[in-house]
C-alpha positions as CSV (number, residue, x, y, z in Angstrom):
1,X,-166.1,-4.0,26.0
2,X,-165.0,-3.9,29.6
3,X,-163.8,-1.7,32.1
4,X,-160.4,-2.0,31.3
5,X,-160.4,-1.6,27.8
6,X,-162.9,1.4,28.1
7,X,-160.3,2.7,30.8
8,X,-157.8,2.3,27.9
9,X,-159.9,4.1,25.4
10,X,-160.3,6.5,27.0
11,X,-156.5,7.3,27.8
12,X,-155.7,6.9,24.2
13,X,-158.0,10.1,23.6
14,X,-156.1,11.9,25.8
15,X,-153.0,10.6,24.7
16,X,-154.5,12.2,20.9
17,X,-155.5,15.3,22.8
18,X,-152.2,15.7,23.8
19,X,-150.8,15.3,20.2
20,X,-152.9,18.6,19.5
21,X,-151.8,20.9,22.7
22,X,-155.2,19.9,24.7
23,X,-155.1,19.0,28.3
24,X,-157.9,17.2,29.4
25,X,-159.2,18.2,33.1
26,X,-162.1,16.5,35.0
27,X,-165.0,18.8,36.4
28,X,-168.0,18.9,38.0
29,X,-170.9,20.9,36.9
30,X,-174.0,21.5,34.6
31,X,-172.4,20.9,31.1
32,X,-171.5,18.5,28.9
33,X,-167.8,19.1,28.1
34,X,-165.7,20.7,25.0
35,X,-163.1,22.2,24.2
36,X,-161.8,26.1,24.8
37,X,-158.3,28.3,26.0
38,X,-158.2,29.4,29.0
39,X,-155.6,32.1,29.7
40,X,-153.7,30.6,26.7
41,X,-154.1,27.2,27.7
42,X,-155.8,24.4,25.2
43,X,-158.0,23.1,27.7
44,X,-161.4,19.6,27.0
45,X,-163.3,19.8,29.8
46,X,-165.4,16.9,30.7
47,X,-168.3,16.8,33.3
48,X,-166.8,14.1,36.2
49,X,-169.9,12.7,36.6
50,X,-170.3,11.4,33.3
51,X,-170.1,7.5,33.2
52,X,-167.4,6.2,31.2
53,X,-168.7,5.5,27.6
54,X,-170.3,9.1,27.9
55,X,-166.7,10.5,28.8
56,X,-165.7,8.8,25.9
57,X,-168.2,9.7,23.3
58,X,-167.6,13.7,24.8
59,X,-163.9,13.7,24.2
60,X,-164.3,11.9,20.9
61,X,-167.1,14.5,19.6
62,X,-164.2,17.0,20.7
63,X,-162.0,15.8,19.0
64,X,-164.1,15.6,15.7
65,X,-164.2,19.1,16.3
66,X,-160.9,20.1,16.5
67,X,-159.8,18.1,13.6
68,X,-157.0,14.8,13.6
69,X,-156.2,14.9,10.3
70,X,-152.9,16.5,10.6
71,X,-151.4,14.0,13.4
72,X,-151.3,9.8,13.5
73,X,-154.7,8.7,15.5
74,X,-154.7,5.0,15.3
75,X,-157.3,3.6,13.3
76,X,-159.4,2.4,15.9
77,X,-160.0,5.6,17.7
78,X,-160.0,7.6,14.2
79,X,-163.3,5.5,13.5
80,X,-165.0,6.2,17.4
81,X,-163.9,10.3,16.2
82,X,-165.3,9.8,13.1
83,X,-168.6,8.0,14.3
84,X,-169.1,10.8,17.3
85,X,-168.5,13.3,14.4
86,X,-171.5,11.7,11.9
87,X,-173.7,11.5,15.6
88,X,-173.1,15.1,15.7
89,X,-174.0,16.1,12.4
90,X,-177.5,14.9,12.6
């Protein structure tokens, strides 16, 4: 996969995010990234630093979390949720 299509990946997560109320913001720091409100505000926060596919496989896992079933994901990133989700439950 290259850099562009990772690129767009990635801005179809947020794009599914969005579809649930979750802004996504960028930060630096010692963590890996999730999801949380913040002064009422659905907030995934992602460590900056991460390369791409990790940013990827962190929103995803969020995602898994927070649950897609109740909004169209396209198929595609429904299985990369859905993957991250089974990674998770190991």
């Amino acid at each position: 996969m290259s850099g562009m299509e990772k690129e767009a990946l990635l801005e179809q997560l947020r794009e599914t995010c969005e579809q649930l109320g979750y802004n996504i913001r960028y930060e630096k720091g010692d963590f890996d990234g999730g999801h949380c409100i913040l002064k009422e505000q659905r907030l995934l926060i992602v460590n900056k630093k991460f390369t791409i596919e990790r940013k990827i496989s962190t929103v995803a896992r969020a995602l898994g979390e927070l649950g897609v079933d109740a909004i169209f994901v396209r198929p595609a990133i429904r299985e990369l949720i859905e993957a991250e989700r089974e990674k998770g439950d190991r």
